[in-house]
C-alpha positions in Angstrom: 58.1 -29.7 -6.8 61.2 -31.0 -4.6 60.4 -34.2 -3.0 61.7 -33.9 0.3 60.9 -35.6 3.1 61.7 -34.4 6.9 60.7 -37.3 9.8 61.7 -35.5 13.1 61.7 -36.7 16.3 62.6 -33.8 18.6 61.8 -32.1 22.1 58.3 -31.5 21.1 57.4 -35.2 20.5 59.4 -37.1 22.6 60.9 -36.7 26.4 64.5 -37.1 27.3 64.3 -41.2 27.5 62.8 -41.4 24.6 65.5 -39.1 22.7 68.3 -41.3 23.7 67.0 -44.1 22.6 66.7 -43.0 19.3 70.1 -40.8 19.0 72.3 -41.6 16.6 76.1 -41.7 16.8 78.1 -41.0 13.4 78.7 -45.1 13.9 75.7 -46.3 13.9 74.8 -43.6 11.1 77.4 -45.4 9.1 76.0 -48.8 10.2 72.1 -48.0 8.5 73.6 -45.9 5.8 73.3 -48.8 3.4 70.0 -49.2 4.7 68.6 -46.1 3.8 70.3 -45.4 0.7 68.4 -48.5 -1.1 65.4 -46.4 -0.7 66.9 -42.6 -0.7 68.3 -40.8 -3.8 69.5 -38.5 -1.6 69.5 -38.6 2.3 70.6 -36.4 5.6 70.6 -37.6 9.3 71.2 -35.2 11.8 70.7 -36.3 15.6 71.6 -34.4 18.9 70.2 -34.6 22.9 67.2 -33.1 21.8 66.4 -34.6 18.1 66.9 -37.0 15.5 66.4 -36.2 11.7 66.1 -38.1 8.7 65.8 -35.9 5.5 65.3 -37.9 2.5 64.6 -38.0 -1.0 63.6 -41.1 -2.1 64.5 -43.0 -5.5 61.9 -44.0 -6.8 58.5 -44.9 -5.7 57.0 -42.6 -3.0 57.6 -43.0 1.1 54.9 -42.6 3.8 55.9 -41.4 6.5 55.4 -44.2 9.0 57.6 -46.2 6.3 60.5 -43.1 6.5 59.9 -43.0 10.4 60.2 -47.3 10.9 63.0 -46.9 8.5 64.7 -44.4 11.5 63.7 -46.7 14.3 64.7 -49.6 12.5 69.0 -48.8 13.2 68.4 -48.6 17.0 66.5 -51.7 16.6 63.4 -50.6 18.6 60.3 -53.3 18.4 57.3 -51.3 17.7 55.6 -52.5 21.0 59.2 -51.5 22.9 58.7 -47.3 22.6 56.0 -45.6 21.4 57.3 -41.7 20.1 55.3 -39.2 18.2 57.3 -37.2 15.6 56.6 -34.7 13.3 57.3 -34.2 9.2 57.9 -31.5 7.0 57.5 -31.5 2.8 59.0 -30.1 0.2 60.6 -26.3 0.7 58.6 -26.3 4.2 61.3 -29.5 5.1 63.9 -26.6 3.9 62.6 -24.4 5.9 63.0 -26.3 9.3 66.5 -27.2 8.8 67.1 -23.7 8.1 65.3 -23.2 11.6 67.2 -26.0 13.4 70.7 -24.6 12.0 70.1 -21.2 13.3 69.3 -22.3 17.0 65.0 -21.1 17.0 64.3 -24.7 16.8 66.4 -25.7 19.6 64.9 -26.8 23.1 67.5 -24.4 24.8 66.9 -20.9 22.4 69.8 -19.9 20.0 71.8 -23.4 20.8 75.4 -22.7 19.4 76.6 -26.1 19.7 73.8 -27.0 16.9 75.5 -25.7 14.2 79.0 -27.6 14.8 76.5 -31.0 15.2 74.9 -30.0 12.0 78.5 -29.5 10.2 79.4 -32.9 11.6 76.5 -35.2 10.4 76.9 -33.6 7.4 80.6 -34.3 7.0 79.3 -37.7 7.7 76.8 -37.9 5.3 78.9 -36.6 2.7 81.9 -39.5 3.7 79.2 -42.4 3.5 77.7 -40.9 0.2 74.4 -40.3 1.0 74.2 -36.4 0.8 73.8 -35.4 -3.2 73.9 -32.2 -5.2 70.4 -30.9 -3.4 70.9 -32.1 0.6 74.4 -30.8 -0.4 72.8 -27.3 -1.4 70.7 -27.5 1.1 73.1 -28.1 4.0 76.1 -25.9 2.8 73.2 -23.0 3.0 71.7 -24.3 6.1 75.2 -23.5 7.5 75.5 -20.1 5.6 72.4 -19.2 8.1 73.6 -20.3 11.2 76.7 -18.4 11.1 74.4 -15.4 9.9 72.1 -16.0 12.7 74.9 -15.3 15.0 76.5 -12.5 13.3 73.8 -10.6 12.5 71.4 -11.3 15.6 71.3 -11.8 19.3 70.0 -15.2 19.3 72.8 -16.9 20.9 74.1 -14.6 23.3 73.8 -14.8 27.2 73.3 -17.5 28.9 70.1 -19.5 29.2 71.2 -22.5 31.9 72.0 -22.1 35.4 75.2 -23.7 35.2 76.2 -21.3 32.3 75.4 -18.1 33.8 76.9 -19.5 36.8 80.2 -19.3 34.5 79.0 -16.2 33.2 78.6 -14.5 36.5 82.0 -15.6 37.2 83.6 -14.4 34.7 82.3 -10.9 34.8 83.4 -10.7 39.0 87.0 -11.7 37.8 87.3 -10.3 34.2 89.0 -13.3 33.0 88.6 -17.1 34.4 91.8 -18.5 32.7 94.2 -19.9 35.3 91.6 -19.7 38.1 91.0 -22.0 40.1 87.3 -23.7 40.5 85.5 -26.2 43.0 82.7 -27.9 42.5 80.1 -29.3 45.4 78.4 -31.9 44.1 78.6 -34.4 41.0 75.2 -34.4 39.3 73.9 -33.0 36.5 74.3 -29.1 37.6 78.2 -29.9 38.7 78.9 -31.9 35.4 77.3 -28.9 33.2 79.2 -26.1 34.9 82.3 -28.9 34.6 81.4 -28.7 30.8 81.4 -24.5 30.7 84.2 -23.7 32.7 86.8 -26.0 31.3 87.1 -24.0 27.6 87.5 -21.2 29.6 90.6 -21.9 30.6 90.5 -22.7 34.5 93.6 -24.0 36.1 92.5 -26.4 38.3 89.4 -27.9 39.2 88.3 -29.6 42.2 84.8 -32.0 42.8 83.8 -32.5 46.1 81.0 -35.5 46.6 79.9 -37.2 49.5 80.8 -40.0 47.5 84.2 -40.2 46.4 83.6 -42.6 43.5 81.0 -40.7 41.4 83.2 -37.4 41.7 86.4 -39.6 40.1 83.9 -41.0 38.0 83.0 -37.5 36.8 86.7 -36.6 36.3 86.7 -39.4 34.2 83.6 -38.0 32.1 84.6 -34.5 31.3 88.5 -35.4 31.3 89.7 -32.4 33.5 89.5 -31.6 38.0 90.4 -34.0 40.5 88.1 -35.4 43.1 88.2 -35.5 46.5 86.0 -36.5 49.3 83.3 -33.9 50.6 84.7 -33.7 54.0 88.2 -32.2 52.6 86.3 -29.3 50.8 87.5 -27.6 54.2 91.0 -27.6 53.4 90.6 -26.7 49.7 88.5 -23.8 50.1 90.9 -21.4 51.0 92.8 -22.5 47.6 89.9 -21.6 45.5 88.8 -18.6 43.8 84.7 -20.1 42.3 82.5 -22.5 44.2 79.6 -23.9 43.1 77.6 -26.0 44.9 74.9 -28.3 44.1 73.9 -30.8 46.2 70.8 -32.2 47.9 70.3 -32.2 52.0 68.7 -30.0 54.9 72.0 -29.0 56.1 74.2 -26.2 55.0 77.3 -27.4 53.4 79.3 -24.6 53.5 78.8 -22.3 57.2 79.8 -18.8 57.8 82.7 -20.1 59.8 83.9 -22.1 57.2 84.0 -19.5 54.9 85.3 -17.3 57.1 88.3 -19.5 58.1 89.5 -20.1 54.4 89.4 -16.3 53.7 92.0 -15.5 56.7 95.4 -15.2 54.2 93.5 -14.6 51.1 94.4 -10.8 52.0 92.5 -9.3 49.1 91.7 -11.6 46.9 87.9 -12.5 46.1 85.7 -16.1 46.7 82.8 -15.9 44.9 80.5 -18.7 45.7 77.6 -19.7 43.7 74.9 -22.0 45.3 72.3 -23.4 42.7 71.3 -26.1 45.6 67.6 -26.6 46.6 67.5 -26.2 49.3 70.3 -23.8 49.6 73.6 -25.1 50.8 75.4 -22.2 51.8 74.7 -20.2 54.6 73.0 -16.6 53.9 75.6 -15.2 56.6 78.2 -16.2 53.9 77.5 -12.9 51.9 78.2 -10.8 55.1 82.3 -12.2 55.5 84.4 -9.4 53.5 85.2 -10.3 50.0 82.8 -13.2 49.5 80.1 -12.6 47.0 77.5 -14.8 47.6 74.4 -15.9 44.7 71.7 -18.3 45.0 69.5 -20.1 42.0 67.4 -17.0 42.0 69.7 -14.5 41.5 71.4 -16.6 38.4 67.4 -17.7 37.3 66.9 -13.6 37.0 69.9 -13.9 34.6 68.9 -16.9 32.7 65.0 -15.2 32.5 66.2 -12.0 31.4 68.6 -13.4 28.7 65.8 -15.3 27.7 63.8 -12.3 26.9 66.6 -11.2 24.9 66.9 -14.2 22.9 63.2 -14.5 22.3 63.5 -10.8 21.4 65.8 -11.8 18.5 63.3 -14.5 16.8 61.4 -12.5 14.3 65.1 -11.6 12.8 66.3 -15.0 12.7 63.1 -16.3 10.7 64.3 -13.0 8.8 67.1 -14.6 8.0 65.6 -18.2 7.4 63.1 -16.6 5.2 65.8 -15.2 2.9 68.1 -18.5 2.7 64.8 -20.0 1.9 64.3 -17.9 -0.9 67.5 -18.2 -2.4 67.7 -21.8 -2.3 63.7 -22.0 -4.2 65.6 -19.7 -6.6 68.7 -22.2 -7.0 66.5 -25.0 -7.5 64.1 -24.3 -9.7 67.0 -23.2 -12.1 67.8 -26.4 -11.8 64.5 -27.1 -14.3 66.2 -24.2 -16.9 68.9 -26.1 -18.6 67.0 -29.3 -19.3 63.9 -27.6 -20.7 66.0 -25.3 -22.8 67.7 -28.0 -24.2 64.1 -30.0 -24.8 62.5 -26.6 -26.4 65.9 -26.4 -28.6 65.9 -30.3 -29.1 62.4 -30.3 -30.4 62.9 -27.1 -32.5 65.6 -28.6 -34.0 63.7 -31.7 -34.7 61.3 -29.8 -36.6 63.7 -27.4 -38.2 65.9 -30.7 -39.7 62.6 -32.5 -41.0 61.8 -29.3 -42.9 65.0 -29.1 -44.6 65.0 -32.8 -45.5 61.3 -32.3 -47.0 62.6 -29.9 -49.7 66.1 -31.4 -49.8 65.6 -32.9 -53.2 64.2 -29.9 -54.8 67.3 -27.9 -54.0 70.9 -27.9 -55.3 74.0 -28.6 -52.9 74.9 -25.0 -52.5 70.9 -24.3 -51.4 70.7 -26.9 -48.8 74.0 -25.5 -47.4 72.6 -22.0 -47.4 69.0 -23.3 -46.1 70.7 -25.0 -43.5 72.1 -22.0 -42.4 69.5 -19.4 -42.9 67.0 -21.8 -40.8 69.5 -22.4 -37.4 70.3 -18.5 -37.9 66.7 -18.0 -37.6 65.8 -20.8 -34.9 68.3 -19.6 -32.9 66.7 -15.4 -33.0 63.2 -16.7 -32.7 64.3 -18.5 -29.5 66.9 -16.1 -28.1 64.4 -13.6 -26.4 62.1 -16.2 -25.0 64.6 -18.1 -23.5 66.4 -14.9 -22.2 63.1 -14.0 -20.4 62.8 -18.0 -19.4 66.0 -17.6 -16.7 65.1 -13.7 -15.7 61.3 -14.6 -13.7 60.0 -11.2 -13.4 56.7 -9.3 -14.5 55.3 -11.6 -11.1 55.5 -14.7 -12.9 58.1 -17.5 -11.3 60.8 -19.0 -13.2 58.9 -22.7 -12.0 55.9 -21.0 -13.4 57.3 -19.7 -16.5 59.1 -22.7 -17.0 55.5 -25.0 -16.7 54.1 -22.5 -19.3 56.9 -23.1 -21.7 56.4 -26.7 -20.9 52.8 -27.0 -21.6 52.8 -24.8 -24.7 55.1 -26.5 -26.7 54.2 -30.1 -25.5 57.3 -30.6 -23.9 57.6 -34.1 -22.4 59.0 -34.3 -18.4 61.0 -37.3 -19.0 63.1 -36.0 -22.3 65.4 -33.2 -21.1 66.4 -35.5 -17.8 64.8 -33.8 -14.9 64.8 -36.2 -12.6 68.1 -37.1 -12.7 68.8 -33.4 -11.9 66.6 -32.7 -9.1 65.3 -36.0 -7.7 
C-alpha cells in the first residue's frame, strides 16, 4: 500500500486570512526543508492564495496527522493558541488522486484555475532543487502535470472567464479584436483595478493609466504590478479622450464619470470606439453614457451574466476532467505496484535458487566432476522453465486478478519474506 500522506489546508477549511498566514514562499520552503526531510522519505509542498500542501512519505515510524499538520504550521511559526485552521487529509492513492484534482484546476476555489499548474511546476522544481521530492512524488508530480495540460487540451475547464475583472478584459477584447497597443484607464486602485491591472498587462496594452482619489495608493499600485502610471482622480478628465478601455471601480454616491464628460472626450475621436466598463457598486458612470455615439457602456451585471454563464460551462466540463484524473490515477496504481515485480521476482528466484544449490550439494559427493557440471546445468535449465510462465503471468495482471494481488499470492504461497527482496527501499 503507498504510504502517502496529504495535509491540506485550502479554501474549504480556512478563509483568506487564514491562508496567508500559512502560505509558503519557495524561501521559506527551503528554510523548513531540513525540517521535514528528518521525518519524510519523500516530501512535496505545494502552496498558492487559496492552499497549502504537504505531501509526505514518511521514513520510518508512522505520522498522525496533527503531527504532519504541526509540522506545516511549525515553518510560519504559528503558536497553537495564535490561529486555529481546519484542514483536510487524503491517504494513500486517494492523496494521488487530489493532486491530480488540484493540477487540473476542479479543486481550485476559482473553477479550471490555469495559473495552478505553472505553481504546481514551480514547487516542484523546488522540491526537486532542495532534494525532498524522490522516485514516487517524482512520478507522481511529472503525471500530475501530464493531467493538467490534458485537462486543458482535451476539455473546457479553463476557458472563459470566471472574475469580473477578467471578463472585463475579455469583453474588451472581443469589442476591439485585439488589445495590444491599446490604451487602458483604470478608476480606482483596489482590488477590482489591481486584478484587471493583472489581466490586461499580458495582453499587450500600450499604456495604462490609474486614476485614485488618492494619488499615493494609485503610484503605489504602479509600483505593485510594475506597468501604468498614476495620476490624480480629478485629471481623469483630460485623459479620457486619450483612452480606448475604462474601468471603473470605486466606491461613492456620485457618478464619476457624467454624460458630459464622456461626451466632451469623444469630440475628435471621429470614429474610434470608448468602451467603458463600470464594475462599481453603486454604479459610477452615468446610464446616459451608453446613449453618446460610439461609447459602449457595461455594468457588473452585464459582465456577472458572463462570468455565470462561463461558469456553467466550466462546471459543464467536470465529469471529463475527473475522466481524465481517473485515468492518470490508474496509470500511476499500474506504475507502482510494478514497482513490487522486480524485488519479488528476484526473492522467488533467490529462494529457488537457494533450494536448487542445497540440492546439488546433497548429492555432490555421490557424483563425479563431469555429473555435477551436467546436474548443475540440467537443474538451472529446469528452474528457470518451471518459473518462466508464472513469472510471465506475474507482470501481465489479467483474468480480474491485480498485479498487487497476484503479486501478494505469489508472496504468501512461497513464504516469501517482505524485508528480503528490498521493498521498502523501492517504494517507501
Amino acid at each position: 500500500m503507498l504510504k502517502l500522506t496529504a495535509v491540506s489546508i485550502n479554501h474549504r477549511t480556512a478563509n483568506v486570512e487564514a491562508r496567508e498566514k500559512i502560505f509558503y514562499s519557495s524561501e521559506e520552503v527551503r528554510g523548513i526543508s531540513e525540517k521535514i526531510k528528518s521525518a519524510a522519505r519523500e516530501s512535496f509542498i505545494v502552496s498558492t492564495c487559496n492552499r497549502t500542501e504537504l505531501y509526505i512519505i514518511p521514513s520510518s515510524a508512522p505520522q498522525t496527522h496533527d503531527n504532519l499538520y504541526h509540522l506545516v504550521r511549525e515553518g510560519k511559526r504559528l503558536d497553537d493558541g495564535e490561529l486555529q485552521i481546519e484542514y483536510e487529509t487524503f491517504e494513500g492513492f486517494e492523496a494521488v488522486r487530489h493532486l491530480f484534482s488540484v493540477a487540473t484546476g476542479i479543486d481550485s476555489l476559482m473553477l479550471g484555475d490555469i495559473q495552478i499548474l505553472g505553481q504546481m511546476k514551480d514547487a516542484y522544481n523546488t522540491g526537486v532543487e532542495l532534494g525532498m521530492v524522490g522516485t514516487i512524488m517524482h512520478h507522481a508530480c511529472q503525471i500530475a502535470l501530464k493531467a493538467g495540460k490534458r485537462a486543458k487540451s482535451e476539455t473546457k475547464i479553463s476557458e472563459g472567464a470566471v472574475s469580473v475583472s477578467y471578463a472585463a478584459v475579455e469583453l474588451a477584447e472581443k469589442i476591439f479584436g485585439n488589445l495590444k497597443g491599446r490604451t487602458a484607464m483604470l478608476i480606482g486602485a483596489g482590488e477590482a483595478a489591481e486584478l484587471a491591472a493583472k489581466d490586461l498587462k499580458p495582453k499587450g496594452i500600450g499604456k495604462l493609466y490609474i486614476a485614485n482619489r488618492t494619488l499615493e495608493r494609485a503610484q503605489n499600485l504602479v509600483e505593485h504590478i510594475g506597468f501604468g502610471e498614476a495620476m490624480p482622480l480629478d485629471a481623469l478628465t483630460q485623459k479620457l479622450s486619450q483612452v480606448d478601455i475604462v474601468i471603473s471601480s470605486v466606491g461613492g454616491t456620485n457618478y464619476v464619470l457624467t454624460r458630459d464628460m464622456v461626451a466632451a472626450a469623444m469630440k475628435g475621436r471621429e470614429s474610434s470606439p470608448l468602451l467603458i466598463i463600470d464594475i462599481g457598486v453603486p454604479r459610477n458612470v452615468e446610464p446616459a453614457v451608453k446613449k453618446i455615439s460610439n461609447v459602449f457602456l457595461n455594468d457588473i451585471d452585464s459582465l456577472n451574466l458572463i462570468v455565470e454563464k462561463n461558469l456553467d460551462m466550466r462546471r459543464a466540463e467536470i465529469p471529463a476532467v475527473r475522466r481524465v484524473v481517473d485515468e492518470e490515477v490508474n496509470d500511476f496504481i499500474k506504475w507502482y505496484n510494478s514497482l513490487e515485480v522486480g524485488p519479488t521476482i528476484k526473492m522467488l528466484r533467490d529462494k529457488i535458487e537457494q533450494i536448487r544449490t542445497d540440492e546439488v550439494k546433497r548429492y555432490k559427493n555421490k557424483m563425479n566432476g563431469t555429473d555435477v557440471e551436467i546436474v548443475e546445468e540440467v537443474t538451472r535449465s529446469l528452474v528457470n522453465k518451471i518459473l518462466h510462465e508464472p513469472l510471465t503471468n506475474l507482470k501481465n495482471a489479467e483474468n480480474g486478478i491485480s498485479l498487487v494481488d497476484r503479486v501478494k499470492l505469489l508472496k504468501s504461497l512461497f513464504g516469501l519474506s517482505e524485508g528480503s527482496g528490498g521493498e521498502e527501499d523501492e517504494k517507501g
